[in-house]
C-alpha positions as CSV (number, residue, x, y, z in Angstrom):
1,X,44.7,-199.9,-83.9
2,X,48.2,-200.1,-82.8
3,X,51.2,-200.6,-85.4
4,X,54.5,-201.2,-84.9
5,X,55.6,-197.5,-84.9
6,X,53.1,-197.1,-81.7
7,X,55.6,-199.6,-80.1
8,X,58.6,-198.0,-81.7
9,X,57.8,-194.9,-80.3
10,X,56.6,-196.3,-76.9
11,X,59.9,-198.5,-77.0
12,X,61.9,-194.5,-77.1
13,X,60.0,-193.0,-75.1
14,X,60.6,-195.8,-72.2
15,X,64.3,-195.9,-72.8
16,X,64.7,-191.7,-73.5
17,X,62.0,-189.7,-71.8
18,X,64.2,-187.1,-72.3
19,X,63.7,-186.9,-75.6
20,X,60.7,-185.3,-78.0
21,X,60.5,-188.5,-79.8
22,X,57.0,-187.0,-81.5
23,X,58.5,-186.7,-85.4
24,X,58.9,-190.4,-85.2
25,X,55.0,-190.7,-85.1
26,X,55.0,-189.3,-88.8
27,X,57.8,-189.7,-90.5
28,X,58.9,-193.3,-89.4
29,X,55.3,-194.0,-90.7
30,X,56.2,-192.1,-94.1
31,X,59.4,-194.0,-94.5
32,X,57.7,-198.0,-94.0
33,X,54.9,-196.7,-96.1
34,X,57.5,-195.3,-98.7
35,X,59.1,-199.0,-98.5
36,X,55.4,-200.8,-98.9
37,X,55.2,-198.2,-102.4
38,X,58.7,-199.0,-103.6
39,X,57.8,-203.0,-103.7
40,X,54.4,-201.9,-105.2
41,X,56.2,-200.1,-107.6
42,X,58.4,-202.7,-108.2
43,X,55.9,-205.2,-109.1
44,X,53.6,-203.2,-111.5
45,X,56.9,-202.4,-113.5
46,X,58.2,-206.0,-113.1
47,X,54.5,-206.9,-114.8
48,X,55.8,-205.2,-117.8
49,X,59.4,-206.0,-117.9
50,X,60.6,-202.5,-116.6
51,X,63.1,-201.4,-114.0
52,X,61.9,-197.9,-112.1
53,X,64.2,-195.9,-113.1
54,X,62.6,-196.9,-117.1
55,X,59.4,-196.2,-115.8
56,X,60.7,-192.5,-114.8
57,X,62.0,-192.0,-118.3
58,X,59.5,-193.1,-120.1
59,X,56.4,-191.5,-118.5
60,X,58.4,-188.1,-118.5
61,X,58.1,-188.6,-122.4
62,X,54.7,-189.9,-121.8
63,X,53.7,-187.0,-119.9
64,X,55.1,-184.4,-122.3
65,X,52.4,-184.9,-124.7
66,X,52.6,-185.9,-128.2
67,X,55.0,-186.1,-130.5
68,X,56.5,-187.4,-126.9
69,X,59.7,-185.8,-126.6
70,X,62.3,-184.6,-124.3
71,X,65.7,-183.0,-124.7
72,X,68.1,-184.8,-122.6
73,X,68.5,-181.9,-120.4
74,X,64.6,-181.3,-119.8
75,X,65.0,-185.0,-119.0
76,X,67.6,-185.0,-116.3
77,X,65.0,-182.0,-115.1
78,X,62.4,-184.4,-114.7
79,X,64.5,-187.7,-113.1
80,X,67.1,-185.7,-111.0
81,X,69.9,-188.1,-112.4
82,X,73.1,-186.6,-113.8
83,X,74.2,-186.1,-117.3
84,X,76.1,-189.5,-117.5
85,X,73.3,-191.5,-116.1
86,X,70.6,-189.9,-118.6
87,X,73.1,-190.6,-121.1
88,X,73.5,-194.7,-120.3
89,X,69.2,-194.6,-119.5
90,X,68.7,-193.4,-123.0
91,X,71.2,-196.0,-124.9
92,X,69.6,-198.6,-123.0
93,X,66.3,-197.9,-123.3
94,X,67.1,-197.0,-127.3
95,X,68.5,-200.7,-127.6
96,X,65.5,-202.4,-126.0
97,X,63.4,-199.9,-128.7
98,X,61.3,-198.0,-126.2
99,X,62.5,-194.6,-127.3
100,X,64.8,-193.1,-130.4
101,X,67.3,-190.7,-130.5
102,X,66.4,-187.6,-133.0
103,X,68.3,-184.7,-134.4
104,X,66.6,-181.2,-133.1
105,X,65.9,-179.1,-135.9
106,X,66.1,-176.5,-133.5
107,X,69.6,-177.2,-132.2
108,X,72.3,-178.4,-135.1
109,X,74.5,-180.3,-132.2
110,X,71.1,-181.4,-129.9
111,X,68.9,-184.3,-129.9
112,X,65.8,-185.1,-129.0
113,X,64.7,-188.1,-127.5
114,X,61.4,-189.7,-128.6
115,X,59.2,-192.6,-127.2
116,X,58.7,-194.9,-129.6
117,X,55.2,-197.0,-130.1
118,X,56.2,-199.8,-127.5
119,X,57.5,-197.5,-125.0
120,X,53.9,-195.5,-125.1
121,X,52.3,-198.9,-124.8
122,X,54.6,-200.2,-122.2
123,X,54.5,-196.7,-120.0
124,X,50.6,-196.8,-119.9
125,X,50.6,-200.4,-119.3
126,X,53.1,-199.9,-116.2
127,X,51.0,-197.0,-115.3
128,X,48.0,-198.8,-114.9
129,X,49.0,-201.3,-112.7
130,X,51.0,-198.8,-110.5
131,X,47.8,-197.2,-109.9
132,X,45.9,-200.1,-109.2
133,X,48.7,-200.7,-106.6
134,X,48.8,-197.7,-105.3
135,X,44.6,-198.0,-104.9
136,X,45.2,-200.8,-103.2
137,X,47.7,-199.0,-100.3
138,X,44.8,-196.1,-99.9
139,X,42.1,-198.4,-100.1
140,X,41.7,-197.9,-96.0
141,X,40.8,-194.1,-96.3
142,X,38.0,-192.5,-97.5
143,X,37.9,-190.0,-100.3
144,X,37.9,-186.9,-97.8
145,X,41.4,-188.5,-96.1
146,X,42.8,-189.1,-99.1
147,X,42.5,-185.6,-100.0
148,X,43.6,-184.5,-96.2
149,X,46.6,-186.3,-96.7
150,X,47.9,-185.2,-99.9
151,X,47.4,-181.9,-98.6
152,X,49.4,-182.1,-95.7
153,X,52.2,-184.6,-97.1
154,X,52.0,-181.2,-99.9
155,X,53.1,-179.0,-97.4
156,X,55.9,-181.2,-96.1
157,X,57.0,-181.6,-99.8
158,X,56.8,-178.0,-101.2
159,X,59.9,-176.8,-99.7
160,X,61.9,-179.7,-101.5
161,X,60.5,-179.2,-104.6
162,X,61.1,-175.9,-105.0
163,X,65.0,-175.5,-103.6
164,X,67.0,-173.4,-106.4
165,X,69.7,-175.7,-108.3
């Protein structure tokens, strides 16, 4: 089965044999497959009246267990955003009631930052229908490939993931 990246990469190697044009063959396919996610993602969040970056918020609560809370700092951790951003994320999201602002007992001057009721509900609705999305992209490989694949895209990831600062 030919795609257009097969024809991308046909089209480069025509027009600049001298050129190893072989990376192409992956990661042009990771970065149209990373566009097919983002809409996927867009749509399951859209299905529960959030925007991505709420989704991110919200399931890093989600994620941290009950009571659900997150410092603002362990939250930047989690989303990569700055201080400023976090900052506007959490007012917004406290507005629309998906997560309160609490003082930490452990910290006189901190907060804690607390998914409320809706916000659970909300997250595990959004996360639902992101994973019957994402199904839905995999649904052409088996259970083995699916396995492969995480694997190897693992080993392309790693080094990101674990870069100091």
């Amino acid at each position: 089965m030919e795609d257009e990246v097969d024809r991308l990469v046909a089209a480069w190697r025509r027009e600049r044999p001298d050129l190893d044009v072989e990376p192409l063959e992956v990661l042009s396919r990771v970065s149209r497959l990373a566009r097919h996610l983002d809409r996927a993602r867009r749509l399951a969040f859209s299905e529960h009246s959030l925007e991505p970056w709420e989704f991110d918020v919200l399931t890093a609560l989600r994620r941290a267990g009950a009571p659900y809370q997150l410092s603002p700092g362990q939250l930047l951790t989690q989303t990569l955003v700055t201080s400023g951003t976090m900052t506007n994320r959490i007012d917004r999201l406290t507005k629309k009631g998906l997560v309160e602002r609490l003082p930490d007992p452990s910290d006189r001057r901190g907060v804690l930052v607390r998914l409320t009721e809706e916000g659970q509900d909300r997250a595990d609705q959004a996360l639902a229908g992101l994973l019957d999305q994402e199904r839905a992209i995999l649904s052409e490989l088996s259970r083995a490939q699916r396995g492969e694949l995480a694997a190897l895209l693992r080993r392309l990831t790693a080094p990101f993931d674990n870069i100091p600062g």
